[in-house]
C-alpha positions in Angstrom: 104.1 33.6 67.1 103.1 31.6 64.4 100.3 34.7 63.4 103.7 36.8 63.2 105.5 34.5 60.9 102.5 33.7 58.7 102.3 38.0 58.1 106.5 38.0 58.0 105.9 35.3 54.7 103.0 37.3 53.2 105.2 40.5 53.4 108.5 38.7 52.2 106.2 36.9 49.1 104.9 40.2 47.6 108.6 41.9 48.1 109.6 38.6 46.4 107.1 39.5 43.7 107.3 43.0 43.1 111.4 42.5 42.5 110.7 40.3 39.9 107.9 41.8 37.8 110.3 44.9 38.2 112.9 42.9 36.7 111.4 41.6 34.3 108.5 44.1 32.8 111.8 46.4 33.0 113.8 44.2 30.9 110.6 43.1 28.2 110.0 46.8 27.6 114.1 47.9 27.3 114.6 44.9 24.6 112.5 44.0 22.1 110.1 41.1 22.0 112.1 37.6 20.5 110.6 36.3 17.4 111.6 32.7 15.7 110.5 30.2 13.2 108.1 28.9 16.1 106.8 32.4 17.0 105.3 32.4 13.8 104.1 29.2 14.1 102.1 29.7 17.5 100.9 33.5 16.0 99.8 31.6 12.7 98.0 29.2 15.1 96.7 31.6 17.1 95.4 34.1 14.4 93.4 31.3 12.6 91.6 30.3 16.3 90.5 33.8 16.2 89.5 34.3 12.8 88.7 30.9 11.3 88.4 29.2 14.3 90.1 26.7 13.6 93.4 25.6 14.7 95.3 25.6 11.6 98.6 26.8 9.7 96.2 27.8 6.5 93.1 28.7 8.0 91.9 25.5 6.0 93.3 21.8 7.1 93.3 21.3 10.8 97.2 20.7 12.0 98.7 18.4 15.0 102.0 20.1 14.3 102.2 21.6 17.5 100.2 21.3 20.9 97.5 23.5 21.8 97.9 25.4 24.8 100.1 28.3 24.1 98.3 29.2 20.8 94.9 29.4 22.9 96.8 31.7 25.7 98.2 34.3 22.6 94.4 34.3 20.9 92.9 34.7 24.4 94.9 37.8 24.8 94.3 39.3 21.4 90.5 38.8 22.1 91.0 41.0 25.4 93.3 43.6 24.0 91.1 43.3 20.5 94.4 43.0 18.2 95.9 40.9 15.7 99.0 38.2 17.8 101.1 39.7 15.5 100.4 43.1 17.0 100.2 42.4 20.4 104.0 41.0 21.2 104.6 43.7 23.6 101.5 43.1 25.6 101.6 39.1 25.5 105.8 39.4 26.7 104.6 41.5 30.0 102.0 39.2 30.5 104.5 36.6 30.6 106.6 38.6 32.9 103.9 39.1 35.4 103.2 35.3 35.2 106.9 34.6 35.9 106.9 37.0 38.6 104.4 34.9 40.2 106.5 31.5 39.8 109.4 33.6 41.9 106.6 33.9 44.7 105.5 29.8 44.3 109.8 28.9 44.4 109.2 30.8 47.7 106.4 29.2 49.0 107.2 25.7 47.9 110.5 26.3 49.8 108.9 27.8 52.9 107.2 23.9 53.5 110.5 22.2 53.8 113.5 25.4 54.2 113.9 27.8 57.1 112.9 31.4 56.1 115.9 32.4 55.2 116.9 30.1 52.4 113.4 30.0 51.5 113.7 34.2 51.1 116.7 32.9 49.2 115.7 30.7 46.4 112.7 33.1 46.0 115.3 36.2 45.4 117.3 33.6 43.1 114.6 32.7 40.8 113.7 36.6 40.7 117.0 37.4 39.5 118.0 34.3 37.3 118.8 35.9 34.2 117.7 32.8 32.2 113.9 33.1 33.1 114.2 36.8 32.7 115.2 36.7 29.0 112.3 34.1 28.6 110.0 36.3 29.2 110.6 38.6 26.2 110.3 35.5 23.7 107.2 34.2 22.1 107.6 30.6 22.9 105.5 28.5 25.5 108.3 28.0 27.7 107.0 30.6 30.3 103.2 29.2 30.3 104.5 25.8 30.6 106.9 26.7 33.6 104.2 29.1 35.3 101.6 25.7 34.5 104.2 23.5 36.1 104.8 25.6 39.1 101.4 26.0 40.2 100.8 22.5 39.7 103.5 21.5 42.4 101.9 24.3 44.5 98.7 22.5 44.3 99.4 19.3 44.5 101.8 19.9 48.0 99.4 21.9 49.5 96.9 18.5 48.5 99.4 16.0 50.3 99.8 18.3 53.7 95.7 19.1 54.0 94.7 16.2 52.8 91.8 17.6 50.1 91.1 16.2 47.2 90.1 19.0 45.5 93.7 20.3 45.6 94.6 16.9 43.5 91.9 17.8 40.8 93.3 21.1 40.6 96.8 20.0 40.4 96.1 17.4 37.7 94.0 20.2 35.6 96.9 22.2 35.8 99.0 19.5 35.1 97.2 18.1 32.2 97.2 22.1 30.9 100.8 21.7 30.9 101.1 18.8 28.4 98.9 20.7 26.4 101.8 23.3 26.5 104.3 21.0 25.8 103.9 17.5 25.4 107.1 16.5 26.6 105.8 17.1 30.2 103.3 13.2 29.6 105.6 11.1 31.1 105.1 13.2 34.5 101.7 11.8 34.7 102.7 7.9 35.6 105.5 9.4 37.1 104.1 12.0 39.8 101.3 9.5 40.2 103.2 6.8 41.6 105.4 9.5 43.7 102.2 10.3 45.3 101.9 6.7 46.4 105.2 5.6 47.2 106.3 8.4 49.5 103.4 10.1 51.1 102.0 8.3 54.1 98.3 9.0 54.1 96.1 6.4 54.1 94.3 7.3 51.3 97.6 7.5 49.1 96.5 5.5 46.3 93.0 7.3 46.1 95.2 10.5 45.9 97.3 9.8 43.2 94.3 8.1 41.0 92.3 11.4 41.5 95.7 13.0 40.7 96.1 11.2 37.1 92.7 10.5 36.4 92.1 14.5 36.5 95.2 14.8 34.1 93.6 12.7 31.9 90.4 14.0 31.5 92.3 17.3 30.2 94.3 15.8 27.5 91.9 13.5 26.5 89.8 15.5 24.4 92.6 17.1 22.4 94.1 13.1 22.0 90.7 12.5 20.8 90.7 15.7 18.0 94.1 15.0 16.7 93.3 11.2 16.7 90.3 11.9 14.9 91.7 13.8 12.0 94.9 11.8 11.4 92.8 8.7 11.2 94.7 6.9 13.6 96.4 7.7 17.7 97.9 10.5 18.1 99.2 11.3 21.5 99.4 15.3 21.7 100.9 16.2 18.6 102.7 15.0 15.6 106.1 16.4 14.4 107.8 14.8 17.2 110.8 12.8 15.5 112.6 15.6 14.4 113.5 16.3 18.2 114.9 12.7 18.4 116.5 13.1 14.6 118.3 15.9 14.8 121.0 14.6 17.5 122.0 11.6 15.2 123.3 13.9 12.3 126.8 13.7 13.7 128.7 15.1 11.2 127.4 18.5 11.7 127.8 20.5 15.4 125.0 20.0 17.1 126.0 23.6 18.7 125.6 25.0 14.6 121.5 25.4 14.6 122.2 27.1 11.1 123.8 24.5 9.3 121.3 21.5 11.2 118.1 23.1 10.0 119.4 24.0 6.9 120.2 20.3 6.4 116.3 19.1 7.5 114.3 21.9 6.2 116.3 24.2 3.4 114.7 23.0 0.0 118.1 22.8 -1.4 119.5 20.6 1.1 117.2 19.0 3.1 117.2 15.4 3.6 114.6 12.8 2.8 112.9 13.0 6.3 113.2 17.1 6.2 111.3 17.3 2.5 108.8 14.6 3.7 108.1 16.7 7.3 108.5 19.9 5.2 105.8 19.0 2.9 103.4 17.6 5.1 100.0 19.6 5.6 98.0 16.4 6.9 97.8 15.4 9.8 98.1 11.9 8.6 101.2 13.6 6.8 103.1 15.2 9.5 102.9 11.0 11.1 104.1 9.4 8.3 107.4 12.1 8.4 107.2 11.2 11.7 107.7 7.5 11.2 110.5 8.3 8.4 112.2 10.2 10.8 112.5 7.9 13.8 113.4 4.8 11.6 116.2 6.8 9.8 117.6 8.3 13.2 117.8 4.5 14.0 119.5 3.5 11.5 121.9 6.3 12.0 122.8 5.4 15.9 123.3 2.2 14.9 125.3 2.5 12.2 127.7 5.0 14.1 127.1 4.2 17.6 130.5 6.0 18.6 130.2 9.0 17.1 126.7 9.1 18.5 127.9 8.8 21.4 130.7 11.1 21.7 128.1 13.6 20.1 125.7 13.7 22.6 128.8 13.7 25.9 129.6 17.0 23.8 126.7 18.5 23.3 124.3 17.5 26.4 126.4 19.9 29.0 124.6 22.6 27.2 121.4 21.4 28.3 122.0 23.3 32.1 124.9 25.1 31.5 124.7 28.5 29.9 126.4 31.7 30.3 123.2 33.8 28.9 124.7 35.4 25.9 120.7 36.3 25.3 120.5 37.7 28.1 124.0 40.0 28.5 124.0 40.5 24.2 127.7 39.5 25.0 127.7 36.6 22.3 131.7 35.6 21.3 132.7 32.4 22.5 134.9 32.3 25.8 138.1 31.5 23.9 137.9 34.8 21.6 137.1 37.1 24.5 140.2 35.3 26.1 142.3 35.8 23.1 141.4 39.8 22.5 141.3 40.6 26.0 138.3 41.6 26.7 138.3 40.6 30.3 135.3 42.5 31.3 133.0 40.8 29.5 135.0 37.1 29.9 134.5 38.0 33.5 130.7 38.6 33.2 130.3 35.2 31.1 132.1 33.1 33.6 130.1 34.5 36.7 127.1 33.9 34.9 127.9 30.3 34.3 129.0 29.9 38.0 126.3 31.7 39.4 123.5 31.0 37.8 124.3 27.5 36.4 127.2 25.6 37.8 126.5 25.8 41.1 122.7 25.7 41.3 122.9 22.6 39.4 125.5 21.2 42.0 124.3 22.0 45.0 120.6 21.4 43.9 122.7 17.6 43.3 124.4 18.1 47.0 120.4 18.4 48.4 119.2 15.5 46.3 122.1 13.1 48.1 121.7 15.1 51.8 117.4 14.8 51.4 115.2 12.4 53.5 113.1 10.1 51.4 110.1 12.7 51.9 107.1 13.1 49.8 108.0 17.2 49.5 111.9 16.7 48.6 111.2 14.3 46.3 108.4 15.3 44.2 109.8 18.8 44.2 113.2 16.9 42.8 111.7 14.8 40.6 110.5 17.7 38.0 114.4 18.9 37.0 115.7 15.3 37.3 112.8 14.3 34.8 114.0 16.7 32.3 117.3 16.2 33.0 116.9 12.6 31.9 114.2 13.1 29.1 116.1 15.2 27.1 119.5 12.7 26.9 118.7 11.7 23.4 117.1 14.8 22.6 118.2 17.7 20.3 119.2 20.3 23.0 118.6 23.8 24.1 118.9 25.1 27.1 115.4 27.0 27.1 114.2 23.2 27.1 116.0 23.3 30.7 114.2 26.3 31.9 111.0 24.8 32.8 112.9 22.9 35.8 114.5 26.1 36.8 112.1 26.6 39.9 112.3 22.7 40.7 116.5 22.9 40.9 116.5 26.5 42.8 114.6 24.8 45.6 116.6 21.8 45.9 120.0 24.0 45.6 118.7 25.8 48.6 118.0 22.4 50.1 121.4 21.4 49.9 122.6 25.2 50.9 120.8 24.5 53.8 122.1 20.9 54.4 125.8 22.1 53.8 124.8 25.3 56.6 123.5 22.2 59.4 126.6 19.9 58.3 128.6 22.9 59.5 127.1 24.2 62.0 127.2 20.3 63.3 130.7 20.2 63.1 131.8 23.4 64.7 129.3 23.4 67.0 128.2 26.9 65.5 124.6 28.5 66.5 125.0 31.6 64.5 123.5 30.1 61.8 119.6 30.3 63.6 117.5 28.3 61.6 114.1 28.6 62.0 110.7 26.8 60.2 107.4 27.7 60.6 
């Protein structure tokens, strides 16, 4: 029996897989790659690691502008394919899309250790179609390595907590560690995933799990802490140019929803602002801190001196974190209120079902299966990933491809609660139709 389910899993993971790399190498060759002011950025950075080998904007001064990771991943695949980063968009957005692919398979499998088949079949499907993570795919930005990084990480370190190895804690912090070095919001997870590891599993040797579990984290990061440190003369944790996510929010005369007119403000030589010309015109590292340290005293001084409007700033603009109706994705970009006015219910139709779909109510229920869980180590930690960036990103300039990264971390607590709300009924009407069954 249990041979028959094990091969039913392995069947159901590559169908899971092969949908989404469909999907998604499908969609990355029909549109064109996505390139932004931080595309260039992590190209720049990864074209000087190949041919100056250094990492650096100019070739020349070494830069803690932005983290490391995702400008090693680009110059590791323009040393396989032997091309220029700026030549190889096409073959670096279907890499992504088969490493995506793969997190659709790990939403399954981290599912399949606390879901019944069947909602575990489901979240896997879910992620494979989310139209979010699809449209990722196609941009050059480190959200996909830092999801895929994050993904296999929980994968690791679950499969550590049921077998007991230690090894699969080393792994997990490496890949953990790798993550931060994609995007150094992910630090906090360290103390955070550390302690989970103690408070809620029951083994015995807890507290040697989660020290192996950190300790292997840090080992990762350190070296980089160390190089940035080094060359800034003073500590530098990951990477500087970090205010300007923590700035941005408290300029609350302009929408935070117009990115035009907010980075035209900073960084536009004919209107930036004190803290944009002093970031703009840093090349140091010791530079890019001391813009830093401009810009989180005067975004300070601008909460407190308009506390309010702050406030009724960030209630606007923080829905927009995880709720999206994937105008990227659909090209169907007018806001819902002119599609209403001219009619075009078609494509108001597609917007809303989106949103309800593939937002609205995987963010509820995933809420629904965060109330209904058990204090377990699997719910939890598995939980614990989208409510940390739910909650780090409060006073944070938002986007919602900051949100994506907690995408597979949400979908399997939605189907938690999916599967709560199915044993609630079934409970109540005395139903058996429903035929849940686990491993």
């Amino acid at each position: 029996m249990e041979d028959n389910l094990q091969g039913q899993s392995t069947k159901t993971a590559i169908g899971i897989f092969l949908l989404a790399v469909l999907l998604r190498l499908g969609y990355v060759l029909l549109r064109q790659p996505s390139l932004s002011g931080d595309s260039g950025d992590y190209l720049s950075l990864a074209e000087n690691l190949i041919y100056q080998q250094v990492f650096s904007f100019d070739g020349v001064v070494p830069t803690i502008r932005r983290p490391p990771f995702y400008p090693w991943f680009l110059s590791g695949i323009c040393l396989i394919t032997g091309e220029q980063p700026s030549a190889s968009v096409y073959i670096i957005t279907c890499v992504q899309a088969i490493l995506d692919s793969f997190v659709a398979v790990i939403v399954f499998q981290l599912s399949r250790i606390t879901l019944a088949l069947r909602f575990a079949l489901g979240a896997g499907i879910f992620y494979a179609i989310c139209p979010g993570v699809i449209d990722m795919t196609r941009h050059i930005l480190s959200e996909t390595i830092f999801t895929s990084l994050l993904a296999c990480m929980m994968l690791c370190l679950l499969w550590g907590i049921k077998s007991g190895k230690s090894s699969l804690f080393i792994i997990a912090g490496v890949l953990l560690g790798s993550a931060i070095l994609s995007r150094s919001i992910a630090i906090l997870l360290i103390p955070i995933l550390g302690a989970l590891i103690v408070i809620l599993t029951r083994s015995s040797r807890r507290i040697l799990y989660g020290t192996i579990f950190a300790v292997a984290t840090a080992l990762v990061i350190a070296p980089w802490i160390i190089r940035s440190s080094a060359i800034a003369n003073r500590f530098v944790l990951i990477q500087g140019a970090s205010a300007v996510n923590f700035y941005t929010p408290t300029l609350v005369d302009i929408d935070q929803g117009n990115e035009d007119a907010l980075w035209s403000l900073i960084f536009k030589k004919e209107t930036r602002d004190p803290y944009g010309n002093k970031l703009t015109s840093a090349k140091t590292a010791a530079e890019i801190l001391d813009a830093d340290r401009i810009g989180f005293k005067v975004a300070w001084q601008n909460i407190a001196a308009r506390p309010s409007d702050y406030l009724r700033s960030r209630i606007h603009a923080y829905p927009h974190l995880f709720l999206n109706s994937f105008d990227s994705f659909t090209g169907i970009n007018a806001p819902f209120a002119t599609l209403w006015q001219s009619k075009q219910w078609l494509k108001l139709l597609i917007k809303v079902g989106l949103l309800f779909v593939f937002s609205l109510l995987p963010f509820v229920a995933a809420l629904f299966g965060v109330i209904k869980m058990r204090m377990e180590a699997v719910t939890g930690i598995i939980a614990s990933i989208w409510i940390y960036f739910l909650l780090i990103h409060v006073p944070m300039w938002i986007e919602f491809r900051f949100w994506l990264p907690a995408t597979p971390f949400l979908i399997v607590s939605a189907f938690q609660g999916a599967q709560s709300l199915f044993l609630l009924t079934e409970k109540r009407y005395g139903s058996s139709t429903i035929g849940l069954q686990y491993k």
